[in-house]
N, C-alpha and C positions, 0 to 999 in steps of 0.2 A: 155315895152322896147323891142326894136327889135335888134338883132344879127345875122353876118351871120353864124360868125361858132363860135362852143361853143364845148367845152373839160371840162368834169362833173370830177374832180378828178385829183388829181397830184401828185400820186406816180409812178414807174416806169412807164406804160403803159402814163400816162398821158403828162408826161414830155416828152417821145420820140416822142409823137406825135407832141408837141410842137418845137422839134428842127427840125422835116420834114419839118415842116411849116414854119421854121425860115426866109428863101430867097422867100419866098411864096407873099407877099405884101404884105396879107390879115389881117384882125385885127382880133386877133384872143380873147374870154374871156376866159379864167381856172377859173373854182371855184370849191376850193375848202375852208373848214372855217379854217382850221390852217393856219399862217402864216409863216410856214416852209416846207418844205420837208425833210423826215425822213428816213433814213436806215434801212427796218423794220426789216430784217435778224437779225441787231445786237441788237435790242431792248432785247432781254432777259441778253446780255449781260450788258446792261443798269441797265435792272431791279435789277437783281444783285449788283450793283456797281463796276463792273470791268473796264470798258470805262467809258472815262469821255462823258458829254451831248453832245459837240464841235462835238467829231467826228461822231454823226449822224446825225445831221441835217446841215442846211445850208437855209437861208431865201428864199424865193420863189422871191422874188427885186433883190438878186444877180445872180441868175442862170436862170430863165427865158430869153428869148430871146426878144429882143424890141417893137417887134411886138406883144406881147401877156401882154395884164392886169387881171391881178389876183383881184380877185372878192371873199373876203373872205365873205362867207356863207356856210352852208351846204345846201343842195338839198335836199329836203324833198319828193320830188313829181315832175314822170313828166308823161304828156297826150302827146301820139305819133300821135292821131290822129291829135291833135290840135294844135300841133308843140310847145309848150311850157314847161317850167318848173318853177318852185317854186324855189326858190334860197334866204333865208333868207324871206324879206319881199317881194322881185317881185317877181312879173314874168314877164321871160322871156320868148319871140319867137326866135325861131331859122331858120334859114335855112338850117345848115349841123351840125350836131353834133354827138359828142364819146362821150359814157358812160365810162370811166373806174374809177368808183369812188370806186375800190374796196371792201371788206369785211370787218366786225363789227364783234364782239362774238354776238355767239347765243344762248340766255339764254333760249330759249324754253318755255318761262312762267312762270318761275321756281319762285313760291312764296318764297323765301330764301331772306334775307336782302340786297337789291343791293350794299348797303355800306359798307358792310363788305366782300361782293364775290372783288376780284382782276383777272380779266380776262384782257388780254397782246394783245389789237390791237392795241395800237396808242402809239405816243409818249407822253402825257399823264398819260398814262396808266402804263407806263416804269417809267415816274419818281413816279406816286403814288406808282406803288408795292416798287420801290426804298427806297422812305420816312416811308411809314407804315413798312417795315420789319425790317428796322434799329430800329424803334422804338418798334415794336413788342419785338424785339432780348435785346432793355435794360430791357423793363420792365419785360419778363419772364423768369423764369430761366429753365424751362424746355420747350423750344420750339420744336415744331411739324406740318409738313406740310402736310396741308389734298390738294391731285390737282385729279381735277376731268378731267379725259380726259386723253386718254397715247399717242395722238400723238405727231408729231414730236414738237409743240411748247408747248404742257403739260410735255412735259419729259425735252428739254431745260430749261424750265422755274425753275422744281424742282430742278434740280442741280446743276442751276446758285444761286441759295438763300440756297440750303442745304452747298455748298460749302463757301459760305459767311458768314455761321450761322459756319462752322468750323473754317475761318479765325478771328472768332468773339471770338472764344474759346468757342463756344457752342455747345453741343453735343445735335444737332436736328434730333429729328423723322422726316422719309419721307412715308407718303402712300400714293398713286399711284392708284385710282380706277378706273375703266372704263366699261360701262355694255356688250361691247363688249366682244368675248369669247378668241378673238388673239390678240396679240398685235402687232403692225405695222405690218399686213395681208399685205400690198402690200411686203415685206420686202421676199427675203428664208428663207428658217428655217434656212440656219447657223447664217447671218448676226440678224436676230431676236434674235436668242440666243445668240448672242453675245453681243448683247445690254444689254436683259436680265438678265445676268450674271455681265456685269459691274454695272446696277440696281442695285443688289443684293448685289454685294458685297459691296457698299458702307453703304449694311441697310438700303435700302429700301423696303416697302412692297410692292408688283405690285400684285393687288387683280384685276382678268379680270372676268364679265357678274356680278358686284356690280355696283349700282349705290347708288349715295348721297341719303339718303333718308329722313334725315331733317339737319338742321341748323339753330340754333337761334343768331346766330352773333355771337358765341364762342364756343360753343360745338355743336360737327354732330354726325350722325349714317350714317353710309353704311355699306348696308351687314351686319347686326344684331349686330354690332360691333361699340362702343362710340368711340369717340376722343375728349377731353377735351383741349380748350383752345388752339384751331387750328390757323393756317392761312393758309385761304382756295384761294385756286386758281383757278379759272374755266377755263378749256381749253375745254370744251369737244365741241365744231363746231363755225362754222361761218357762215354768209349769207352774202347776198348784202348789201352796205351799204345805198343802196337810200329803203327809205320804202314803196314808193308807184308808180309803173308803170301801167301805164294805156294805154291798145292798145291790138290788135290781136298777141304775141309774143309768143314763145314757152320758158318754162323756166326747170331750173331742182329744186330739192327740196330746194337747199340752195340758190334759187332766183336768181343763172346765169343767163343767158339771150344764146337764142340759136342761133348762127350765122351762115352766107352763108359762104362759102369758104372765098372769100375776106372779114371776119368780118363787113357785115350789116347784118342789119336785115331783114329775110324776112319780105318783104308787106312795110319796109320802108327803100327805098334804102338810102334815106340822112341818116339812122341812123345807125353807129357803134357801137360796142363796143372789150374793149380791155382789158387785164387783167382779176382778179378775177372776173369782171362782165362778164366773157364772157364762154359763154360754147364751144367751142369748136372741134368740132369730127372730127377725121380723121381717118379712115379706125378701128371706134371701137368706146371706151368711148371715153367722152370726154377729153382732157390736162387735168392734177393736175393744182392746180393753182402753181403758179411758178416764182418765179423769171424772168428767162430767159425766160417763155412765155409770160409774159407780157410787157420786155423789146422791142424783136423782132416784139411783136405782136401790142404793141402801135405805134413801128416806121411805119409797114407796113397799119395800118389802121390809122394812120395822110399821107401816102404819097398816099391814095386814097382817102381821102379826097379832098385832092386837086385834082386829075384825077376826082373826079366827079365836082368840083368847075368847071375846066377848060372843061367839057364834053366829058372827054376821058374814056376809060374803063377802071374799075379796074381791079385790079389784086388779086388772091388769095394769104393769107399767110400760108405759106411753114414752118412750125413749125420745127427746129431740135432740136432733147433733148441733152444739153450737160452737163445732168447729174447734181448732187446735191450734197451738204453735210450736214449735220446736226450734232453740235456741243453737247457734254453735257459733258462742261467745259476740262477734265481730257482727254478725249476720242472723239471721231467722228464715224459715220458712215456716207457713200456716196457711190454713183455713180457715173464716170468718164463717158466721152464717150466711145467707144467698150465694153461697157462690165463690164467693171473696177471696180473695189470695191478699196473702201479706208475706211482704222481706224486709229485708235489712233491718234497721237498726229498731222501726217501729213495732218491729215483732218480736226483738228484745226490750223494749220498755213494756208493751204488750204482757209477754211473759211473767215481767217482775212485777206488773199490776193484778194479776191473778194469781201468784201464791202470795201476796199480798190480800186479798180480799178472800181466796179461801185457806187464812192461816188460822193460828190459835187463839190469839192478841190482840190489844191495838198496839203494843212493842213491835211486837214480828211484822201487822200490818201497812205503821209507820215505817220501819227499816226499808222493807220491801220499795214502798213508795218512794223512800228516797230514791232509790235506785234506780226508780221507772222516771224519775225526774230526769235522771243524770243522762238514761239512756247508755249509760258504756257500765262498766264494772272499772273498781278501783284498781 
């Protein structure tokens, strides 16, 4: 099957590309294999049970643009020499295509029982940790959360379900391990220990340069140290979510993809990428992955798309940080633009005002907003 232009992914970067393209003429496919689009900032909130499902997602038939047919498969594999991809059972040819099919957890190999680890990429993923910790929470009376990994979605994750495990009237253990030796290193040491301290105070262990070092589906060791009758979370990284590219590309370890200023690829001009599939650099490392970069960065590499369709030159994307916040329920930490630091509670209304205004809806946008009103979770 032949295509001209093909869009690998439809979460933010993929969508914006979608709506560059909207006036465009051109027929455009998305494939991605869920049949929604999902809010993935607020997924721990999910996981938790504090949002209801409604307000993250939003079907890919209502919010799509006319022009564009959604093609649910996952993409298994694509050869850039040979202008194709794998997409469920075809393959497809392309003639102009974006990779931004985003990031998967990265299990590293890790011989541990896949069915019993709970790692938070998809929405899926959101409602099983949902389902199993409800039910984890009646059946034991002494609950305990083993999360491997202390970044920003390993720490959400823990005190979105420790916090649930207390609205449950259960007093749960949280440890925290990670074999790194600092916790949120990109962070200063105030804002680091300020995290730290709210950790702590709540009875948390944050055990840093431990790694998991067995689990048989109920009881672990890390750091010479048992946990009986856990439930285990795996945050500790992520990759690309396509497993197999084939072509001359430069990548970084977690299977980005390394792009020209205007997000192609070198050696293949028809080919973009945006989003977590995309590395990045500008005057340094390259972008964190990001919200906001793969917003701006999927719009600007769907409107060179079309500048290469039409045979005009593209343009480079012009990245601005406008900063972050990261939720753990009670609390927040973030980054403003100038500079700016933000905590507590204003970084949680913060929060639920931007997946609020980049949702699907005015339903989901209203929800949201209530919620940035309340300032707390229900």
């Amino acid at each position: 099957m032949k295509r001209s232009l093909v869009i690998v992914g439809g979460g933010f970067a993929g969508q914006q590309a979608c709506n560059a393209l909207r006036r465009s003429g051109e027929r455009i496919a998305l494939i991605d294999p869920s049949p929604v689009a999902a809010m993935l900032p607020a997924l721990p909130d999910l996981a938790g049970g504090w949002i209801s499902e409604g307000l993250v997602q939003r079907s890919f038939r209502e919010i799509l643009p006319p022009n564009v047919e959604h093609v649910q498969a996952a993409v298994s594999a694509i050869d850039l020499d040979a202008g194709t991809l794998q997409a469920g059972e075809q393959t497809i040819a392309y003639d102009q295509l974006l990779i931004a099919a985003g990031s998967v957890p990265n299990f590293y190999d890790s011989p541990f029982p896949r069915d019993r680890m709970h790692a938070l990429g998809s929405l899926d993923d959101a409602r099983r940790i949902r389902r199993d910790f409800e039910e984890y929470l009646r059946d034991t009376d002494r609950p305990h959360l083993l999360v491997a990994g202390t970044g920003f979605t390993g720490l959400e994750l823990a005190m979105s379900l420790f916090f649930r495990a207390k609205a449950a009237g259960k007093s749960c253990g949280v440890a925290i391990v990670d074999p790194t030796p600092v916790l949120l290193p990109s962070l200063p040491d105030k804002q680091r220990q300020y995290v730290l301290d709210f950790l702590t105070a709540q009875g948390a262990e944050v055990r840093l340069g431990v790694a998991v070092e067995s689990f048989d589906g109920q009881n672990a060791r890390a750091g010479g140290r048992t946990y009986e009758n856990v439930f285990f979370c795996w945050a500790a990284g992520s990759k690309l979510a396509i497993p197999d590219i084939r072509g001359n590309v430069g990548r970084l370890r977690d299977g980005r993809l390394k792009t020209a200023p205007d997000l192609s690829l070198p050696n293949y001009p028809n080919v973009f990428a945006a989003g977590d599939s995309a590395a990045v650099e500008r005057n340094g490392p390259p972008l964190r992955k990001a919200v906001n970069f793969a917003y701006y960065g999927g719009r600007r590499a769907g409107r060179n798309l079309l500048r290469r369709l039409r045979g005009r030159p593209t343009r480079p994307f012009r990245p601005v940080d406008l900063g972050w916040v990261v939720p753990f329920h009670e609390t927040s930490i973030g980054r403003l633009p100038f500079g700016l630091w933000v905590r507590g509670r204003p970084g949680v209304r913060l929060h639920h005002l931007m997946c609020g205004l980049r949702n699907y809806s005015f339903a989901n946008f209203a929800g949201f907003l209530k919620l940035a009103g309340k300032g707390k979770y229900a």
